[in-house]
C-alpha positions as CSV (number, residue, x, y, z in Angstrom):
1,X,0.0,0.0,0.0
2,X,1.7,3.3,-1.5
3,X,1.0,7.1,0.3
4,X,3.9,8.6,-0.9
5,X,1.5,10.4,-3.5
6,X,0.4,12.8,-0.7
7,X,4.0,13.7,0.8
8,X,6.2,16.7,-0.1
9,X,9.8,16.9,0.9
10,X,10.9,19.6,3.2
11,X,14.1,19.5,5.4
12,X,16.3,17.0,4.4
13,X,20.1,17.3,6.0
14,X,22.8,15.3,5.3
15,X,25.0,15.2,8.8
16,X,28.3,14.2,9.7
17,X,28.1,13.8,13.3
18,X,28.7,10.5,14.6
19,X,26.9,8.7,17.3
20,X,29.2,9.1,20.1
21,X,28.3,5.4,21.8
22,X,29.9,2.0,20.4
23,X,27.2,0.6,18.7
24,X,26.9,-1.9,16.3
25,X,25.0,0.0,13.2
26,X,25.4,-2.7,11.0
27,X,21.7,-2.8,10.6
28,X,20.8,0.5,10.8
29,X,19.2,2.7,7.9
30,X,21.4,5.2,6.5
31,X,18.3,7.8,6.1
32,X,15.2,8.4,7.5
33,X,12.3,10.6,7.6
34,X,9.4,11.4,10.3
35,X,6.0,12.0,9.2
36,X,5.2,15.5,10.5
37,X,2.1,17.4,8.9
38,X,1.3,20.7,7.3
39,X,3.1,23.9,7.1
40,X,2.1,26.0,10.2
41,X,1.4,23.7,12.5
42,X,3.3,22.4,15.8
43,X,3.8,18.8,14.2
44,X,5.9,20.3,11.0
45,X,8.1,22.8,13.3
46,X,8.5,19.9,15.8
47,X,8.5,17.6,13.9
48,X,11.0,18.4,11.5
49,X,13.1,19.9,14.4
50,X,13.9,17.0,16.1
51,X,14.1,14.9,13.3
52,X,17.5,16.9,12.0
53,X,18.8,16.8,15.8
54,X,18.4,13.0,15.3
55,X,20.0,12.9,12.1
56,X,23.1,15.0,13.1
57,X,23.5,13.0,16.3
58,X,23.7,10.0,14.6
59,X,25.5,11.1,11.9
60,X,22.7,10.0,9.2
61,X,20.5,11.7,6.7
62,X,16.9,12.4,7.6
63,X,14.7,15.1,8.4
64,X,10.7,16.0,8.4
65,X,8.6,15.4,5.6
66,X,4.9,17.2,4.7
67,X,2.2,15.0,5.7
68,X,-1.1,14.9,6.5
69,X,-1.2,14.4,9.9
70,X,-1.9,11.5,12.8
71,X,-4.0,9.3,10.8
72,X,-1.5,9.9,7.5
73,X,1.7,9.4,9.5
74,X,0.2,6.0,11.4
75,X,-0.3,4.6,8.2
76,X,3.0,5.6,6.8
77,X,5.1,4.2,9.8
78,X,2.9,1.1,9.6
79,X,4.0,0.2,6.2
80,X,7.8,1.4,6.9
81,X,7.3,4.2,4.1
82,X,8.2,6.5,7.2
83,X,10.8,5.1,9.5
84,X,9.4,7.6,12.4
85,X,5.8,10.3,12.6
86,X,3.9,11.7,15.3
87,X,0.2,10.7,16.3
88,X,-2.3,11.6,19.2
89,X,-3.7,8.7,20.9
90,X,-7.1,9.4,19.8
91,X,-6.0,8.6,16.4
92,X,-3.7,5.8,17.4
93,X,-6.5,3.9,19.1
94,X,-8.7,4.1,15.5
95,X,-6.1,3.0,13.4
96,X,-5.4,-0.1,15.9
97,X,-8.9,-0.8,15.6
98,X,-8.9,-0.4,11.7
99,X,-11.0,2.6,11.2
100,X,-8.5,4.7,10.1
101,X,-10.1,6.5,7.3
102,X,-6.9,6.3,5.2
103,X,-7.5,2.9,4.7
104,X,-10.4,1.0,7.1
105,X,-10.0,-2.0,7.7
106,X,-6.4,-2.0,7.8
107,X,-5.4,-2.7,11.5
108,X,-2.1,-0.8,12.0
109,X,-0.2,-2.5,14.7
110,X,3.2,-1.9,12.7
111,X,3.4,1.9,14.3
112,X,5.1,1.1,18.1
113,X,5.6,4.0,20.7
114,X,8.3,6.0,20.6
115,X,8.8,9.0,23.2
116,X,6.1,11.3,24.5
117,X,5.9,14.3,23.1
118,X,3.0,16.9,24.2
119,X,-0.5,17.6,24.9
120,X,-2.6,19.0,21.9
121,X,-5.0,21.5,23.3
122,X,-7.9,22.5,21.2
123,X,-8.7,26.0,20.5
124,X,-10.8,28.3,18.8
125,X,-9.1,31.7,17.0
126,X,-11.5,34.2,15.0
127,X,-10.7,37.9,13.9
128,X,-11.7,40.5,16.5
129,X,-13.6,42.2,14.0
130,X,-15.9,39.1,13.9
131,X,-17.3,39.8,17.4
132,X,-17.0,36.1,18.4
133,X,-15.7,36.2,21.5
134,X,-17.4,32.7,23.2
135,X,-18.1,29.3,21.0
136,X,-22.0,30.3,21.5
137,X,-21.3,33.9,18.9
138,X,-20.3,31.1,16.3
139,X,-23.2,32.1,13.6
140,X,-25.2,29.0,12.2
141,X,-23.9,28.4,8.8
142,X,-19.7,29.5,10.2
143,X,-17.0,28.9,7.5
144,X,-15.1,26.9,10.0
145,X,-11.2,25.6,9.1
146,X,-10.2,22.2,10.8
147,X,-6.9,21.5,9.1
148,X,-5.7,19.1,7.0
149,X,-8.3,16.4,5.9
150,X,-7.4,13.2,8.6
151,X,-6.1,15.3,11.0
152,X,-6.5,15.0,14.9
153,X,-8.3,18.5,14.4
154,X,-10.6,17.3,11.5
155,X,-10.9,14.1,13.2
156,X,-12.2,15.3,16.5
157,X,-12.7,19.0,16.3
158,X,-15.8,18.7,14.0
159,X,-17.4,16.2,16.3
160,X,-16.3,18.9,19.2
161,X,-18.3,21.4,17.4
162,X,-21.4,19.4,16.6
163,X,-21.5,18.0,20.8
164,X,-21.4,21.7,21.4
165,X,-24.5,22.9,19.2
166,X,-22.3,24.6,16.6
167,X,-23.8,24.8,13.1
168,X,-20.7,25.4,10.5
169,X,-19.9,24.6,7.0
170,X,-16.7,22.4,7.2
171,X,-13.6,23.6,5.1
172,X,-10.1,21.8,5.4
173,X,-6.3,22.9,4.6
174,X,-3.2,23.6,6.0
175,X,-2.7,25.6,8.7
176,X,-0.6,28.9,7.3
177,X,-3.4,28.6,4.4
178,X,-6.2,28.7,6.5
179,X,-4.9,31.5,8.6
180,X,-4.4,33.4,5.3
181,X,-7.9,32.8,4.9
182,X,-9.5,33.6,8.3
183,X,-7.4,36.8,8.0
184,X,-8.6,37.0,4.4
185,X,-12.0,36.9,5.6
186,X,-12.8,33.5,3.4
187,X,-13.2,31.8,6.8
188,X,-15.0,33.0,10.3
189,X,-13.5,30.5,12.7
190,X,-10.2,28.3,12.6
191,X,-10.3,25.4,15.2
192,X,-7.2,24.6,15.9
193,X,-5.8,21.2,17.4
194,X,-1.9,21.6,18.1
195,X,0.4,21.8,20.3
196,X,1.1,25.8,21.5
197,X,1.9,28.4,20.5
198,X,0.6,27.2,17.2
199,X,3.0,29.1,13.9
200,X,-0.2,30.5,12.5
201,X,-1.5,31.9,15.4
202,X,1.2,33.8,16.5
203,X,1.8,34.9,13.1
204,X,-1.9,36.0,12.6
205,X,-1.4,38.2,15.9
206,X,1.1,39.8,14.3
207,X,-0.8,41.3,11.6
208,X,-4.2,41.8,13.0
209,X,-6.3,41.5,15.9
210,X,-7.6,38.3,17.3
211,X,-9.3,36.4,19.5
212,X,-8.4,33.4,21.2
213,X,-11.6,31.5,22.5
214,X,-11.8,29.7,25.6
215,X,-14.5,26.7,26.3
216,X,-16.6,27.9,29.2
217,X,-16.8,25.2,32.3
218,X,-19.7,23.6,30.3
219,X,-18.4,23.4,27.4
220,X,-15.2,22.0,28.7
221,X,-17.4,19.2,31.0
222,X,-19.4,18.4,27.7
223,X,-15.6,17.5,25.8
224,X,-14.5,15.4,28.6
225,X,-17.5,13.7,29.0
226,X,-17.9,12.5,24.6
227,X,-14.1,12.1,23.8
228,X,-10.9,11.0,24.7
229,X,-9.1,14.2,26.0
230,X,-8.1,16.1,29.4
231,X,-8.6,19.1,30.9
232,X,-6.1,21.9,29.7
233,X,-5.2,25.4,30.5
234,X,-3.8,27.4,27.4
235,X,-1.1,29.8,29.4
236,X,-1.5,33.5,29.3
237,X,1.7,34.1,28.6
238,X,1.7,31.5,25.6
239,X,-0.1,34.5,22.9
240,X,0.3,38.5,23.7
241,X,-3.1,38.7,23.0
242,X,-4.2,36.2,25.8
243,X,-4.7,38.3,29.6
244,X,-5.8,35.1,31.1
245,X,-5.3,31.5,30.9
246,X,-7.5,29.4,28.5
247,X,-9.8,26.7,29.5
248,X,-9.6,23.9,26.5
249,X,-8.9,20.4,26.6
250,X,-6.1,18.5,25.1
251,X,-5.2,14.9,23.7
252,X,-1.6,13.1,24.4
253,X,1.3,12.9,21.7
254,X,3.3,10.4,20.8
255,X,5.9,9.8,18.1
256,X,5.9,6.5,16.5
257,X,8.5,3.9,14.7
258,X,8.2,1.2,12.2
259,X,7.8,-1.6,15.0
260,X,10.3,-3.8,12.6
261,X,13.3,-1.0,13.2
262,X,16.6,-2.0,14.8
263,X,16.3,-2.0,18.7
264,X,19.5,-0.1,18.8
265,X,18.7,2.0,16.1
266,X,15.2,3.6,18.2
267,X,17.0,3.1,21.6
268,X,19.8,5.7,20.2
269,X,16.9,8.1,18.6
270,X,15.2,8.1,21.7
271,X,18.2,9.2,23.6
272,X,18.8,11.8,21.2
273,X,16.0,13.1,21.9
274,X,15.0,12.8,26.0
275,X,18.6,13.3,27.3
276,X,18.5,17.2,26.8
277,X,15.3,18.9,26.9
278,X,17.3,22.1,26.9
279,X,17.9,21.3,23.0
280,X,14.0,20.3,22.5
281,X,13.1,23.6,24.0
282,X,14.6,25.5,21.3
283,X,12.8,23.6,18.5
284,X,9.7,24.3,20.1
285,X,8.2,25.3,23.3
286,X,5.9,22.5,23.4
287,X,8.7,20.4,24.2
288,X,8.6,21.5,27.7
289,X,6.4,18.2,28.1
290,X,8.5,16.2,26.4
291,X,10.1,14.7,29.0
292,X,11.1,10.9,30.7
293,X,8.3,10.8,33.2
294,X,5.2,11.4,30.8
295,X,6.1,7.8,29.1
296,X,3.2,6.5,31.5
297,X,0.6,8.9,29.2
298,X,0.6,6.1,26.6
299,X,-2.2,3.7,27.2
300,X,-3.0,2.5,23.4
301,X,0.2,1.7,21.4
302,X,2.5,-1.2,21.9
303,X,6.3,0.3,22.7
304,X,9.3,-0.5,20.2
305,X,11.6,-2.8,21.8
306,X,14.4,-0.1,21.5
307,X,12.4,2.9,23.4
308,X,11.1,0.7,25.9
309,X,14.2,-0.3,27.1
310,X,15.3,2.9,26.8
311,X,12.3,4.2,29.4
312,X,13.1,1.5,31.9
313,X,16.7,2.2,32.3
314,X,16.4,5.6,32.4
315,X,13.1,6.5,33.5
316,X,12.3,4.3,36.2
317,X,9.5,3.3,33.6
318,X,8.4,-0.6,34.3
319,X,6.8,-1.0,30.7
320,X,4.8,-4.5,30.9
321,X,6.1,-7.0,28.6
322,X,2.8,-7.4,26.9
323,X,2.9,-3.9,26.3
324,X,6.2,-3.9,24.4
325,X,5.9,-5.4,20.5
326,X,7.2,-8.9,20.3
327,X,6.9,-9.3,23.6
């Protein structure tokens, strides 16, 4: 099964750093690339950021590549046309259960756990000049962005909306698009699932005024109640146009390997990746989350051999065999 159709290329490096540990790499790829998602979104800045800090680490060639999100990248890692991706466990748990809409039916137990990575809160942004200032001012008939088709935000956010009494007329795209758009006025609302600050919404600050729409305690009890998510709190100091922090709720992140990948060849990723969060930090601020201690937040996919070994000798983790692939 071929998705390479949908993917674009973006950061690919070539490094020369070798991987300082004695290690035999006899079976290891010598490139790779993890599944991010669109343009302007957490996932591709992420994403693609720790995906060249792997590559220069380990002295290999890989970076991000342009995909179309969660349910995209589990089907790419699945089939081992992407070595590495990201997915929220909503998403995870459908395409275990074969209702990935990519291809149903197709259970994809090939995609193992990886690291943690951060919670996805979900928001609401529309121009100040639109006078929604609370999810009820959304007008019946709303031009609504959710993101990329198959995205956690088109998979969930939609459903969100329709729990909440929300009347809309569903568009999809990428994130810098659709902020070009809400700004354009060709859209009323953009619902955003991503990890914050989201690139489009600090860029759409920028140039004009907006306003960042919290769920009142209601709203936020009716979320928690219909899906798979947490209680969240979008930081003040997270958007200058925020004065108060944000009731939302979020959804855990996790990135993901090829189950079939060397042990030593994830184990060495992984330590790339968790043994300085300093370095993570200046990819993204998200990655203030993405650290040892959140592995326990994955309760759906099976663990690569290589990262959960990694987690139990470093993290004081105690991963149960049955929940680590092959085991």
């Amino acid at each position: 099964m071929k998705f390479t159709a949908i993917l674009a290329s973006t950061t690919i490096i070539a490094a020369g750093a070798a991987f300082a540990q004695e290690v035999d790499k006899s079976d290891w790829p010598s490139s790779f690339t993890v599944g991010t998602a669109s343009q302007g979104g957490t996932y591709f800045a992420y994403g693609s950021g720790w995906a060249n800090l792997v590559a220069e680490e380990l002295g290999l060639t890989g970076g991000g590549e342009v995909t179309g999100g969660p349910m995209q990248n589990m089907a790419l890692v699945h089939t081992g046309e992407a070595a590495f991706g990201m997915t929220t466990m909503g998403p995870a748990a459908e395409s275990l259960g074969g209702t990935n809409p990519i291809a149903p039916g197709l259970e994809m137990t090939q995609a193992c756990a990886m690291f943690p990575m951060y919670q996805t809160p979900f928001s609401v942004t529309a121009l100040a000049s639109s006078g929604i200032e609370k999810v009820s001012d959304i007008p019946a008939g709303a031009k609504i962005g959710f993101g990329p088709a198959g995205s956690t935000s088109d998979t969930y956010f939609p459903r969100m909306m329709d729990t909440l009494g929300v009347e809309y007329d569903r568009r999809n795209g990428g994130w810098t698009d659709l902020g070009g758009q809400l700004q354009d006025g060709l859209l009323d609302v953009i619902a955003f699932a991503a990890g914050v600050p989201v690139p489009a919404v600090s860029q759409l600050e920028v140039q004009t005024d907006v306003n960042i729409i919290e769920f009142t305690e209601e709203e936020q009890a009716k979320l928690l109640e219909a899906f798979p998510v947490s209680e969240f709190s979008i930081k003040a100091s997270t958007y200058s146009t925020l004065e108060a922090d944000a009731r939302s709720v979020s959804m855990w992140n996790f990135a993901i390997a090829n189950c079939d990948l060397p042990a030593s060849f994830v184990n060495a990723a992984v330590d790339v990746v968790m043994s300085d969060n300093a370095r993570m930090m200046g990819i993204h601020k998200a990655a203030g989350s993405t650290l040892p201690e959140n592995w326990d937040k994955n309760k759906v996919l099976k663990w690569h051999p290589g990262a959960a070994a990694w987690f139990n000798e470093n993290a004081g983790a105690n991963i149960p065999a049955e929940m680590i692939y092959g085991g």
